[in-house]
N, C-alpha and C positions, 0 to 999 in steps of 0.2 A: 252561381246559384247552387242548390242543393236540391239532387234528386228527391232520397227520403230523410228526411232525420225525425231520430227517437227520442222521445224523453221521461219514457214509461219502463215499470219494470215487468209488465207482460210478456207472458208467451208472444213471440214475431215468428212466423214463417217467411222471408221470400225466397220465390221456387220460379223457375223459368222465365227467368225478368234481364230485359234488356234497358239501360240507363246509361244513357248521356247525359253529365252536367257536370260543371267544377266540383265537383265533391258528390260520387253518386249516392253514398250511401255516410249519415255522419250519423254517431251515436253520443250523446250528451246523459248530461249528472240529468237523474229525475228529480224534479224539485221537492217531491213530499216525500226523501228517501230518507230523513231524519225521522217520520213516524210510520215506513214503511222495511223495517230493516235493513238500513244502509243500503239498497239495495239501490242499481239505475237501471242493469237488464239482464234478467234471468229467465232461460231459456230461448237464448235468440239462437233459428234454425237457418240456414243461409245455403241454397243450392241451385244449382244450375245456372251463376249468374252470369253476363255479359257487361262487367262496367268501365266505362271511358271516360276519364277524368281529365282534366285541364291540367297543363305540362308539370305545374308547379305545387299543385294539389292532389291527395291523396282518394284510392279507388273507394276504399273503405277506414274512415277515418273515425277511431275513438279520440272524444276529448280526453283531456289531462281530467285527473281525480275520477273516471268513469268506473267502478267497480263493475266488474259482468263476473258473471256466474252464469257455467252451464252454456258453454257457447259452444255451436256447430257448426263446422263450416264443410260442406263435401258437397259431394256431385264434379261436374266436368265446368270448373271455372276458366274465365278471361277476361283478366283484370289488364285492361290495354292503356298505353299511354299514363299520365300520370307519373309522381316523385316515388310514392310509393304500392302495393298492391295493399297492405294492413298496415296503418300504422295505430299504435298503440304505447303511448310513454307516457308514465307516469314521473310527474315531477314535484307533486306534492306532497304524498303521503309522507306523513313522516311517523307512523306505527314501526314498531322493534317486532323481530321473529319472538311471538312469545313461547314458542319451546328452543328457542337456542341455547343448547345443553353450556354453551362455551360462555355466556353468561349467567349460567345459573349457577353461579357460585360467589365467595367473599371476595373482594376487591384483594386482600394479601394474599388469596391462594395462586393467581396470576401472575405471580413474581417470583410463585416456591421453586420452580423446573428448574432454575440458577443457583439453587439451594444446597442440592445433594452433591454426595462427594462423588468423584471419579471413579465409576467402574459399578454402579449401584445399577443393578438389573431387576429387582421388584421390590415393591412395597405392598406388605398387606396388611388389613387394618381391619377393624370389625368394633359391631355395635353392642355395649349393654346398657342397663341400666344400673345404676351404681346404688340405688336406693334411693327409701324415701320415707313416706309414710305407709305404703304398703310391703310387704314379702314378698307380692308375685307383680309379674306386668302379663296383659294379655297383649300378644305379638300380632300388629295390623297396618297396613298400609303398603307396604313393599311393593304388589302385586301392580298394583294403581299407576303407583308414580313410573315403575319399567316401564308399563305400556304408554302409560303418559307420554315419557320425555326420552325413554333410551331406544325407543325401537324407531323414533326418525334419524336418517342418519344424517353426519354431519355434512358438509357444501361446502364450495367455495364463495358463496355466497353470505354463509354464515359466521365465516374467519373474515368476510372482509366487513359483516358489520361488529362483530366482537372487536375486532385492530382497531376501526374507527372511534369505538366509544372508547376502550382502553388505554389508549392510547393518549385521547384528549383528557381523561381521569387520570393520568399520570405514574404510569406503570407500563411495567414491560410484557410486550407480548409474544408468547411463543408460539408466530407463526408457524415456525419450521415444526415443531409438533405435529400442529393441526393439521396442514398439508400432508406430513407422512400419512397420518389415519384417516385421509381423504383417497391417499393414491394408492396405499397397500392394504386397507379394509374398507376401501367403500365406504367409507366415512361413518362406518359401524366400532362403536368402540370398544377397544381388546382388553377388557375387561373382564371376569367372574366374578358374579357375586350368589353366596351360598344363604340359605336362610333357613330359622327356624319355619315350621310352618304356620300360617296365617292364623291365629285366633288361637292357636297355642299358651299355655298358662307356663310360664317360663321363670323362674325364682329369681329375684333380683342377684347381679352379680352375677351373671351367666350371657354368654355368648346369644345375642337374637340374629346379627347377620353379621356379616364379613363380604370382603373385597378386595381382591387383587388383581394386577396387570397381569395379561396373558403376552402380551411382545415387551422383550426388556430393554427396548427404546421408548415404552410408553411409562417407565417407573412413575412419571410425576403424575400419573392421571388418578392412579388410583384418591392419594389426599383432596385432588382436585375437585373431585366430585362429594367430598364429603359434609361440606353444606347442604346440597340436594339432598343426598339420603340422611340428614338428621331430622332437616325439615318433612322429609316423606312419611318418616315413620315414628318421629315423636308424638305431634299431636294427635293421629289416630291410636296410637298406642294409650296413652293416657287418656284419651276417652273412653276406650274398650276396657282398662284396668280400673276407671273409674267407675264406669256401668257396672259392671260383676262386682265390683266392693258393695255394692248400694244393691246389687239383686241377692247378694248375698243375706242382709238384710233383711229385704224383704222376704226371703223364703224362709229363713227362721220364723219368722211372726205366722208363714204361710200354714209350715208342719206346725206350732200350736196353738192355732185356732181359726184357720183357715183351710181354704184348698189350694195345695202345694201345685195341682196340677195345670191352673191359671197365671202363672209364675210370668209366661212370656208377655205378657198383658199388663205387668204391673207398674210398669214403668214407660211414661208415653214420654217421646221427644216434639216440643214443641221448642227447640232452640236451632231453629234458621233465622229467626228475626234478630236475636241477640250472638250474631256473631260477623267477623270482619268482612265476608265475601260470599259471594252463591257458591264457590267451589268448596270456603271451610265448613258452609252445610253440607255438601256432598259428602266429605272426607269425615268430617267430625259424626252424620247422620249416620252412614253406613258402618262408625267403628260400633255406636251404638245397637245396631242391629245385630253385633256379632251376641248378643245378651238377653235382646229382647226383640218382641215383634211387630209393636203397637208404634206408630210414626207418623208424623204430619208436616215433614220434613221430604219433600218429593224429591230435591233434589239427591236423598241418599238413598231413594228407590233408584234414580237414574244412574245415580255413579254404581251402587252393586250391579247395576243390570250390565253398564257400559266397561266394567271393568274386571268384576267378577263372575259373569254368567248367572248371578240370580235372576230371576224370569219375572220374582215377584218378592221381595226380598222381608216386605211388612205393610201392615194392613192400619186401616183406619175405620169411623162411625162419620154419620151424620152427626153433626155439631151445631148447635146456637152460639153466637155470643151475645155481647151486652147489647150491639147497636141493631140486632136484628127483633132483640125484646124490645127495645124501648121505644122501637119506628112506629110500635101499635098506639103507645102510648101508657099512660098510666091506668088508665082507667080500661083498656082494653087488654092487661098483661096477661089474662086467661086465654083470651084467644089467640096470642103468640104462641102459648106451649099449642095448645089444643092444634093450630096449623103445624107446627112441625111433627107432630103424630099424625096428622092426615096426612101427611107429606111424605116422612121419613120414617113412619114405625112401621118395620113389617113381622108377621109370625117370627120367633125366634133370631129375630135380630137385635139390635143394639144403637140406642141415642144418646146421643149427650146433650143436655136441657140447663143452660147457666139459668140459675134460678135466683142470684142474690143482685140484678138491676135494681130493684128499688130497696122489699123488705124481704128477706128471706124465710125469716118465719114464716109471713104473709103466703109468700110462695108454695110452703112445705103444707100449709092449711088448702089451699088451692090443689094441689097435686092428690090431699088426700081426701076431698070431697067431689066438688067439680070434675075434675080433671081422671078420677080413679074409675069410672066407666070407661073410660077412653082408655085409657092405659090399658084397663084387662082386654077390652074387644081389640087390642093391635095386636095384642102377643108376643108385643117386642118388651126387652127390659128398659 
């Protein structure tokens, strides 16, 4: 029998509890964990306990595949009798470390360490841009991806699922490497890398960053990592060098016949829905913020915050679209706009009102009869 068993991802307290039974305590997969975040049990608190389990059964036993999160275990335990006092193995997961630096590189770069000649004590290498259609590139990303993926250090944990996959991919692995930079740096990699700095306007055919080995046993790491920093720093670079060509642009038009001084505003990102992953919004949204300030792109409010210290990196309005016009109906499209000005206009603020759902003319008559009381008592534009 079974003392307690869980199968919830709730807060659990138990506190000065005495259990006898084949299995006093079992912790099981929660069954709604696929639309409750993966989760089985988070927050379980566990003290002062007394449990007595059957010879061959465990005191406190997690099932296989149980994810916990946030587990506590203290106070004055006695876990008596019993095979084990905690057992907990996982034998199914089959998830890869997804910052394992030793895989993030080209399947050939794995086989270069047998490449160089005898007595080669550093390599250094560095990033430009060689051209294109623009003269300058604005320099971004670098910052991100360090914190991202260089500041975990490396494991023995990490070389042995890197050997595994390598290995069965058909390529040699240099263990002996990884282990040196495990046992003589803490599995911190002896590396420098220097850079221009972040958001920098930099002329094509010029140095943006560089990298070399700091220990001249580790010559081969330096090329090793240079898949990760191409990918780091390419495509936020050409997003930030795209942005300023195009704010560029617009601020000419702004100095003659505009106000120049609305500039950060004139360019809104609405492109996380058109692109590969939640991350290449983050990266792709925040290179755009090096330009401007207007974004609908949350994820690159998160990654400046999480990775640059911006606090608050770009701002948004209230917005309609099509489907929140058309819910009223055709015949009710007045009182779609008119609800989102009770709603969302306030003194000196700012809406955004999609107005071409059905006829837009239609609409621009509506906003300049009907609707133009309303507009002036909000105060908003």
């Amino acid at each position: 029998c079974v003392g307690i068993q869980s199968y919830g991802k709730h807060m659990v307290l138990i506190k000065d509890a005495t259990i006898t039974a084949d299995t006093p305590i079992e912790i099981s997969e929660n069954p709604h964990k696929l639309t409750e975040g993966n989760i089985d049990s988070d927050h379980y608190h566990f003290s002062d306990l007394y449990l007595t389990a059957a010879a061959t059964n465990n005191c406190l036993h997690f099932d296989d595949s149980v994810n916990v999160t946030n587990f506590t275990l203290d106070g004055k335990e006695a876990f008596t009798t019993g095979k084990c006092a905690v057992y907990w193995v996982d034998t199914s997961s089959t998830t890869t470390t997804s910052n394992n630096i030793i895989l993030n590189t080209d399947s050939y770069k794995v086989s270069m360490f047998k490449q160089y000649p005898v007595g080669i004590t550093g390599v250094y290498s560095y990033i430009e841009s060689r051209g294109g259609k623009f003269d300058e590139t604005v320099f971004f990303g670098l910052q991100a991806f360090i914190k991202e993926y260089l500041t975990t250090p490396v494991t023995m944990d990490m070389i042995d699922e890197a050997e595994a996959i390598i290995s069965a991919h058909g390529e040699p692995f240099n263990r002996e490497g990884w282990e040196y930079i495990v046992r003589e740096h803490g599995g911190k990699l002896p590396v420098i890398i220097k850079a221009a700095p972040e958001g920098s306007v930099i002329p094509v055919k010029n140095i943006l960053a560089s990298i070399m080995n700091t220990d001249p046993k580790c010559y081969w790491l330096t090329s090793f990592l240079e898949t990760a920093l191409l990918r780091a720093v390419w495509y936020p670079t050409t997003v930030a060098t795209n942005s300023r060509e195009i704010k560029k642009v617009i601020l000419d038009a702004l100095e003659r016949t505009g106000t120049p001084a609305d500039i950060a505003f004139k360019l809104h990102d609405f492109g996380a829905r058109g692109v590969s992953s939640l991350e290449s919004a983050g990266i792709g949204g925040a290179a755009h913020l090096v330009n401007f300030q207007g974004t609908d792109t949350v994820e690159a409010l998160l990654f400046a915050r999480r990775y640059y210290d911006a606090d608050m990196a770009g701002f948004s309005i209230p917005a309609m679209e099509h489907s929140t016009v058309t819910s009223w109906g055709r015949e009710n499209e007045v009182d779609s706009y008119r609800n989102m000005l009770k709603q969302n206009a306030k003194p000196d603020g700012l809406v955004a009102c999609v107005s071409d759902s059905y006829d837009i003319f239609n609409a621009c008559h509506l906003w300049g009869t009907e609707l133009r009381e309303d507009v002036l008592d909000s105060g908003a534009t």
